[in-house]
C-alpha positions as CSV (number, residue, x, y, z in Angstrom):
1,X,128.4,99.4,103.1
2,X,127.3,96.9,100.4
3,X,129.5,96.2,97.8
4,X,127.6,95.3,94.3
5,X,130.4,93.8,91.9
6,X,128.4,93.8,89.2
7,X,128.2,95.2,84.9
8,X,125.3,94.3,82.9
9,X,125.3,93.4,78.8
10,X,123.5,96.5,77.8
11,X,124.4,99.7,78.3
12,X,120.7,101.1,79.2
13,X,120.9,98.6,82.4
14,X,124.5,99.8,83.7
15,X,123.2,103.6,84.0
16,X,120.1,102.9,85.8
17,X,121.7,100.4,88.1
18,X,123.5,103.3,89.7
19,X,119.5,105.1,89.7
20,X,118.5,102.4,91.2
21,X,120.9,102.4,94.1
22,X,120.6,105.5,95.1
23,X,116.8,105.4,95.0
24,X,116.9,102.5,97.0
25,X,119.1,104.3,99.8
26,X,117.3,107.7,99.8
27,X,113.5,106.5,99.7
28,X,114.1,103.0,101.3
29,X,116.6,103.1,103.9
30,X,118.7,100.7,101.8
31,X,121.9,101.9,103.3
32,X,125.3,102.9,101.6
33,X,126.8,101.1,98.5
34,X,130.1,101.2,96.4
35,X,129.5,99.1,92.8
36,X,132.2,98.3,90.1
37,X,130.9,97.9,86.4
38,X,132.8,97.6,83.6
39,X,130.7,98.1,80.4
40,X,131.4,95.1,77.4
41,X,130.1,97.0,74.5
42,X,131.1,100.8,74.0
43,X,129.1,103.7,74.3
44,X,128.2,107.4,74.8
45,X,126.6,108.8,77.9
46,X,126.1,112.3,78.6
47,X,125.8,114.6,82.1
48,X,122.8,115.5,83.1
49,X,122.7,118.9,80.8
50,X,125.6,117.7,78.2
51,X,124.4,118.3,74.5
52,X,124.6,115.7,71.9
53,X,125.5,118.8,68.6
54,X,128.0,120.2,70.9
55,X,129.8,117.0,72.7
56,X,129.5,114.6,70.5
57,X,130.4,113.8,66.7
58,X,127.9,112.7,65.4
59,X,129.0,111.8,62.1
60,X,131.2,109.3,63.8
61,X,129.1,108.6,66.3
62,X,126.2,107.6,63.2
63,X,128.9,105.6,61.0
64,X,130.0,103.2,63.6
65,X,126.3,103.2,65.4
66,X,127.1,104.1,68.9
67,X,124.5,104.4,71.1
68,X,124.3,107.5,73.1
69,X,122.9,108.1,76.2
70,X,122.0,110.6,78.8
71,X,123.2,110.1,83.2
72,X,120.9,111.7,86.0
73,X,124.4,113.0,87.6
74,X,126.5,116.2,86.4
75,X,129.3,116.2,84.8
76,X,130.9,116.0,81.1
77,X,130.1,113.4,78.3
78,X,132.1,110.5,78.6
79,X,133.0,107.0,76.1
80,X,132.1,103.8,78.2
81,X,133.9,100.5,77.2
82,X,136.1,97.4,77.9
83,X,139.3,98.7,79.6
84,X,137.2,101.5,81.3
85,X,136.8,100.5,85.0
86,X,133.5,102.3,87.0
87,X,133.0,102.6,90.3
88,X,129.8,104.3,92.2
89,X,129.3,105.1,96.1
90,X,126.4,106.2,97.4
91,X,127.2,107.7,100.8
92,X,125.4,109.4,103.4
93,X,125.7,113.1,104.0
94,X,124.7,112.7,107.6
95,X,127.5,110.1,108.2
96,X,130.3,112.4,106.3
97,X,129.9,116.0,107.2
98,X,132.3,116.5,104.5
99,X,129.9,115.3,101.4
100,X,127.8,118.5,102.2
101,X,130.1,120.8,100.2
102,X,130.2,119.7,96.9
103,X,134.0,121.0,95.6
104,X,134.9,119.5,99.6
105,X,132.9,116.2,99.1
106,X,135.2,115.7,95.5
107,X,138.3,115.8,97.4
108,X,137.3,114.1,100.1
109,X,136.3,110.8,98.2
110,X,139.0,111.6,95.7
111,X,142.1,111.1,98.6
112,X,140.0,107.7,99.4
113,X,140.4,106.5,95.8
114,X,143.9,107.6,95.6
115,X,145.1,105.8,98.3
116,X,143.7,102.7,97.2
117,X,145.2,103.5,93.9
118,X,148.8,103.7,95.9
119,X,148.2,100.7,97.6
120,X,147.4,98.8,94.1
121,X,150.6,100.6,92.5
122,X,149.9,103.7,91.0
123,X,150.7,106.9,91.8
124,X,148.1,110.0,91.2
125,X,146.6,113.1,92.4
126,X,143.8,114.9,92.1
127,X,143.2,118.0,90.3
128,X,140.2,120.4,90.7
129,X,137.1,120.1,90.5
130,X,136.5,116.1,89.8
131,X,139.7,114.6,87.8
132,X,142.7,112.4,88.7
133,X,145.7,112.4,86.9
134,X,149.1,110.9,86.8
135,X,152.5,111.3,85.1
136,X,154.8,114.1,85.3
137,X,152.6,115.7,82.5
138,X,149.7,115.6,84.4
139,X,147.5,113.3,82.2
140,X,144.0,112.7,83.0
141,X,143.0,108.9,83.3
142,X,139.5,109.3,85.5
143,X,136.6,111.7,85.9
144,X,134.1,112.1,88.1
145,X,130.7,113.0,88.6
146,X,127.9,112.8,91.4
147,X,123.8,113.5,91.9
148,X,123.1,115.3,95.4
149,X,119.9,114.6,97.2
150,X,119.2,115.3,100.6
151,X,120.1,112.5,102.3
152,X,122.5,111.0,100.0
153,X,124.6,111.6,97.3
154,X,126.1,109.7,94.3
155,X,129.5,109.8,92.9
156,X,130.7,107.9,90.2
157,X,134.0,107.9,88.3
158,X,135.6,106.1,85.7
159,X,139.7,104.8,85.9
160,X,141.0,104.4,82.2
161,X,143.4,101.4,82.5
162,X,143.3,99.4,78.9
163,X,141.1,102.0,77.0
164,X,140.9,102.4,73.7
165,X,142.2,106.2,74.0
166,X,141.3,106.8,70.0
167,X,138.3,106.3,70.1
168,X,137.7,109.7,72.6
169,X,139.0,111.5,69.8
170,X,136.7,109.8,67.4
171,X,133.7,110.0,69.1
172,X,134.2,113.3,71.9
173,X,134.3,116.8,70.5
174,X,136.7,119.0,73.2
175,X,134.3,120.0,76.0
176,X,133.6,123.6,76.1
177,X,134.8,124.1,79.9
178,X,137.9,122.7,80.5
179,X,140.0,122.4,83.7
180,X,143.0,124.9,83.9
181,X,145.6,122.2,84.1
182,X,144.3,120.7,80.7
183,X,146.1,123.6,78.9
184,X,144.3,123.4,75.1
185,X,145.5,120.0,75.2
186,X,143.5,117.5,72.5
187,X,142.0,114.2,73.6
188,X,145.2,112.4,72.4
189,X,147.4,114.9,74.7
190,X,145.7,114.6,77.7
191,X,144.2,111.2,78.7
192,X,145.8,108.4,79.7
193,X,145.3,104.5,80.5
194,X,147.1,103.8,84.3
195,X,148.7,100.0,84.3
196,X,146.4,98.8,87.3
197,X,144.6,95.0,87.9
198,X,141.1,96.1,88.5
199,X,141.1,93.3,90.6
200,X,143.4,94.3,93.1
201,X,141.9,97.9,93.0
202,X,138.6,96.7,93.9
203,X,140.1,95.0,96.4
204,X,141.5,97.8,98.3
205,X,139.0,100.5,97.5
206,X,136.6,97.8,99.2
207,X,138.6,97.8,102.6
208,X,138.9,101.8,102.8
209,X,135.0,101.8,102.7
210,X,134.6,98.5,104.6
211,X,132.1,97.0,102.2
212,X,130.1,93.7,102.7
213,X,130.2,92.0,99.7
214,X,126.7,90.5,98.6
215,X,124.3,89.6,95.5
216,X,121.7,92.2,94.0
217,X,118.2,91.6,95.7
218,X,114.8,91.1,94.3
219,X,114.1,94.3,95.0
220,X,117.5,95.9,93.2
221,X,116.5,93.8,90.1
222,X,112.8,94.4,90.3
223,X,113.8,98.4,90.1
224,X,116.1,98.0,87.4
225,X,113.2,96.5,85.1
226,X,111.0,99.4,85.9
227,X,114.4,102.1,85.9
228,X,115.0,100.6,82.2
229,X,111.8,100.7,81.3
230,X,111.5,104.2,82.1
231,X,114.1,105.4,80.5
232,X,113.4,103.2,76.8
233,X,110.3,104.9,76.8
């Protein structure tokens, strides 16, 4: 698996990165890939069919000039920023039976980043479909989301670990489906930064899924320019 330790300046070039990967392993044989990115300027991005006047407020959103943008993956709508940690694999659904059921492939990848998690210091579990959470109040501090193509899927997910939690509130309107275990709780009530070095996470997340680590290629770059490209226009 190649490892791509890597977070661009704008936020436009971090989304379509991840395209670009998994384009790269469906079409081109590119193989499997697990990237950390770590956005330096906040923003917005919504799931695939998330809606802007229902997810996100946009008075707030206006006033402080967020930009908000739209994934290629499920899931809800998310605020990116220092302190929020990504990581994205994009793994073969020949190689792991298990990917080919989606609530099955969640869990599956879920233990794998849990126990790398243990290993860096922090206990958590996972709760239904795509969150992990920690504390005795069961507080969420990562969610997940993936893209499913025939050969390969993407999942990405997010760990909160020096997050400015306020600004959730500021920006995030409560979603309209909710996980049971959430119980009505507000943004401030139920997410939560975990103490964890990034560094030392990568580390071990890297070894469960045996990763080679190496530089983007021309050909990763030269994609991104026309992914980004794409997506301005």
């Amino acid at each position: 698996m190649h490892l791509r330790d890597i977070s661009f300046p704008g936020p436009q070039e971090n989304i379509a990165f991840d395209d670009v990967l998994l384009h790269l392993a469906e079409k081109e044989e590119a193989g499997e890939y697990l990237r950390f990115w770590e956005s330096p300027v906040y923003f917005i991005v919504l799931g695939r069919i998330g809606r802007p006047e229902i997810d996100v407020n946009v008075l707030s959103v206006k006033k402080d000039d967020v930009p908000v943008l739209r994934r290629f993956s499920g899931g809800g709508t998310v605020v990116q920023g220092p302190g929020c940690l990504n990581y994205t694999l994009v793994l073969s659904k020949e190689k792991y039976p298990e990917l080919n059921d989606l609530r099955r492939s969640y869990q599956w990848i879920s233990l794998k980043v849990l126990e790398a998690l243990r290993l860096s210091g922090v206990e958590a579990y996972f709760r239904p479909l795509s969150d992990l959470a920690a504390g005795p109040t069961e507080k969420k501090f990562s969610g997940n989301a993936q893209r499913r193509l025939k050969k390969y899927i993407l999942h990405h997910g997010t760990i909160l670990y020096r997050f400015d939690l306020s600004l959730i509130s500021r920006y995030l309107n409560m979603p309209v489906e909710v996980p049971d275990y959430r119980q009505g709780r507000s943004h401030a009530d139920f997410v939560t930064n975990i103490p964890i070095d990034p560094a030392v996470f990568k580390s071990h997340l890297g070894e469960i899924f045996q990763v080679t680590r190496c530089l983007p290629s021309a050909r990763e770059l030269g994609l991104l320019k026309e992914f980004h490209e794409f997506r301005e226009n």
